[in-house]
Backbone as a ProteinNet text record, in pm:
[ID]
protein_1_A
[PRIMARY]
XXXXXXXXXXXXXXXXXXXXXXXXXXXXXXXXXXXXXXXXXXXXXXXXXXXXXXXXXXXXXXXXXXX
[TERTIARY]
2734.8	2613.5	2548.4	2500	2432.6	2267	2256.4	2079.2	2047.4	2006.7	1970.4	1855.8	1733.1	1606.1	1576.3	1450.2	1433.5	1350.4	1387.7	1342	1237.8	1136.3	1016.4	991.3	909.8	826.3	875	932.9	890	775.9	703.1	530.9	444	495.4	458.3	449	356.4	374.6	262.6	297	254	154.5	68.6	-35.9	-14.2	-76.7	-19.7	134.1	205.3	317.9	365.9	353.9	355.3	247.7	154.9	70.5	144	229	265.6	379.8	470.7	583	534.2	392.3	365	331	227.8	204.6	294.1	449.2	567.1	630.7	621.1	666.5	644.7	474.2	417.8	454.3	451.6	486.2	647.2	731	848.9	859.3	803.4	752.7	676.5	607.6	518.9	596.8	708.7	756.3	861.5	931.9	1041.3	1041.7	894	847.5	824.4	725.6	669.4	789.3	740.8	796.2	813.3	682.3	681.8	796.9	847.8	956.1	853.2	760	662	555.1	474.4	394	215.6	149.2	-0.1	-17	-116.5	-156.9	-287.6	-344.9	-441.1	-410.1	-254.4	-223.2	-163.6	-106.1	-86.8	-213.9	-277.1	-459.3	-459.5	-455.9	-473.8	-426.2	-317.9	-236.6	-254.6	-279.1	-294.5	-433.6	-512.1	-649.4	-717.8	-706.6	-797.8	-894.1	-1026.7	-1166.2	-1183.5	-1293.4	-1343.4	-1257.9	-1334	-1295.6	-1179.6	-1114.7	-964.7	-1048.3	-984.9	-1007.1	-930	-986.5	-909.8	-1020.6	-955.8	-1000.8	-975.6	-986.3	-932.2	-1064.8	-1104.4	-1130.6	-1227.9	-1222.2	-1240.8	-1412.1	-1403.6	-1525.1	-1630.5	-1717.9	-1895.3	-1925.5	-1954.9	-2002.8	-2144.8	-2170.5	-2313.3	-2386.5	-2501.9	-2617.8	-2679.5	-2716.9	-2711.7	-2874	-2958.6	-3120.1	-3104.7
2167.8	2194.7	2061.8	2045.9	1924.8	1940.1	1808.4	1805.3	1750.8	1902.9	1874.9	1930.9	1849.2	1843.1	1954.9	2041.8	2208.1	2134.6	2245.6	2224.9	2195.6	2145.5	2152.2	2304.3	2339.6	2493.6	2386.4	2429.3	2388	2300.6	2395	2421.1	2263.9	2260.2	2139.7	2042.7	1973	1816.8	1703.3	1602.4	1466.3	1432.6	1413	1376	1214.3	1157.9	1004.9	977.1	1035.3	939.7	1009.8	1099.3	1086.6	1014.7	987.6	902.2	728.5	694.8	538.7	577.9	679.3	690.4	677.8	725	767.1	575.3	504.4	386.9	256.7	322.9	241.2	247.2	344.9	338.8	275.7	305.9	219	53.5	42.2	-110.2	-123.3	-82.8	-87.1	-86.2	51.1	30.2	-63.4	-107.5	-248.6	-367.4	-422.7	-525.8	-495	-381.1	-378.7	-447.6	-359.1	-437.2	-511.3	-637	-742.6	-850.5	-957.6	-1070	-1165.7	-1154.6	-1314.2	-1222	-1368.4	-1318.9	-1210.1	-1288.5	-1222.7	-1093.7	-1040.1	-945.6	-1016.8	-1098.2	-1180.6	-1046.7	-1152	-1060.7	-970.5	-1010.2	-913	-822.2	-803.5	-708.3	-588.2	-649.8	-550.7	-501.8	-561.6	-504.7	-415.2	-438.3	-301.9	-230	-187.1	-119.2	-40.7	-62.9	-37.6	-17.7	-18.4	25.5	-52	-155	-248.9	-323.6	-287.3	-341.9	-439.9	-563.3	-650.3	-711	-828.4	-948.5	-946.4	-1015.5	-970.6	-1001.5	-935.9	-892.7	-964	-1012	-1098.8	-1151	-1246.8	-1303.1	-1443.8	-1483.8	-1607.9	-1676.3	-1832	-1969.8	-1945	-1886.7	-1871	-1725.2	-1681.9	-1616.5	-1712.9	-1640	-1697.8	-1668.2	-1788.9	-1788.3	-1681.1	-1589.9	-1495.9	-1613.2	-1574.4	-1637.3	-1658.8	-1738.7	-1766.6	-1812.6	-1786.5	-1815.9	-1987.9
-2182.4	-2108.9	-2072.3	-1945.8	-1926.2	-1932.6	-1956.5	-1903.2	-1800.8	-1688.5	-1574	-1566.2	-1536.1	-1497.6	-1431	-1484.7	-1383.4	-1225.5	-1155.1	-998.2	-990.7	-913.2	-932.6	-806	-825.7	-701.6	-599.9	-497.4	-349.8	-283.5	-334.1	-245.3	-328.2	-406.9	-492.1	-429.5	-379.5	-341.2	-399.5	-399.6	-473.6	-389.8	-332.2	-271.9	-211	-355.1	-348.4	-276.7	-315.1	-310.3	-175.4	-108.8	47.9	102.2	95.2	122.7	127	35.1	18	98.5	154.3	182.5	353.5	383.8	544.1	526.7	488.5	485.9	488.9	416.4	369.1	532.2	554	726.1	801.1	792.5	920.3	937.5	808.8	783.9	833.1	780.4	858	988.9	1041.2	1224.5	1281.4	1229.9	1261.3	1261.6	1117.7	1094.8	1203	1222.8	1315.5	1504.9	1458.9	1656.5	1663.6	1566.4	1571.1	1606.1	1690	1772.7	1658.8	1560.9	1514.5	1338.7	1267.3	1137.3	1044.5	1008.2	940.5	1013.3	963.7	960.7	913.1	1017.7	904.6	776.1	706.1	580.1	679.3	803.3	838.3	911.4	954.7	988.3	888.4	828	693.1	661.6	617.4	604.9	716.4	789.9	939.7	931	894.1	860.7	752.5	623.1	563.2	518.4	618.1	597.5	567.9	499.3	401.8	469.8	371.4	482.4	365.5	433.2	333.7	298.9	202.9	127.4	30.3	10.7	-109.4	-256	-267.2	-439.9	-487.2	-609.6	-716.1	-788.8	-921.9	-1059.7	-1043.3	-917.4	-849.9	-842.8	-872.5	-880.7	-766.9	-632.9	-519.1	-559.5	-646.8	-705.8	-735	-691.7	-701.7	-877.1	-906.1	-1071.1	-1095.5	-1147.4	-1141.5	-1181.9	-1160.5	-1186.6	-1290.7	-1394.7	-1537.1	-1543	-1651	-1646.5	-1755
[MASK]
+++++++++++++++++++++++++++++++++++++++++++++++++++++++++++++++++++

C-alpha cells in the first residue's frame, strides 16, 4: 500500500498563492517584452503594486528622536 496524499475538494482554492502565481506572470510578461537585460527595481514595484519608500532595518533609517 502506498502513501498517497488525499485529494484536496476541487472547489478549494488558496487565495494567496494564485495571487503570487497571477503576479509571477506578470513579471515574466513584463521581463519577456522589456528591451533593456534587466527589469528597474521601479518597475517591478509597478508591477507588483508597491507604493512608498522601501522597507528595511538599513543604516539609511532616521534615528527616533531621543529627549
Amino acid at each position: 500500500m502506498s502513501d498517497v496524499p488525499a485529494h484536496r475538494h476541487p472547489t478549494v482554492q488558496d487565495q494567496v498563492a494564485l495571487a503570487e502565481i497571477d503576479l509571477t506572470g506578470e513579471l515574466m510578461i513584463a521581463a519577456a517584452a522589456a528591451s533593456e537585460d534587466r527589469l528597474s527595481t521601479d518597475r517591478i514595484d509597478e508591477l507588483l503594486h508597491v507604493a512608498g519608500p522601501p522597507r528595511g532595518g538599513g543604516a539609511d533609517r532616521e534615528a527616533p528622536d531621543t529627549p
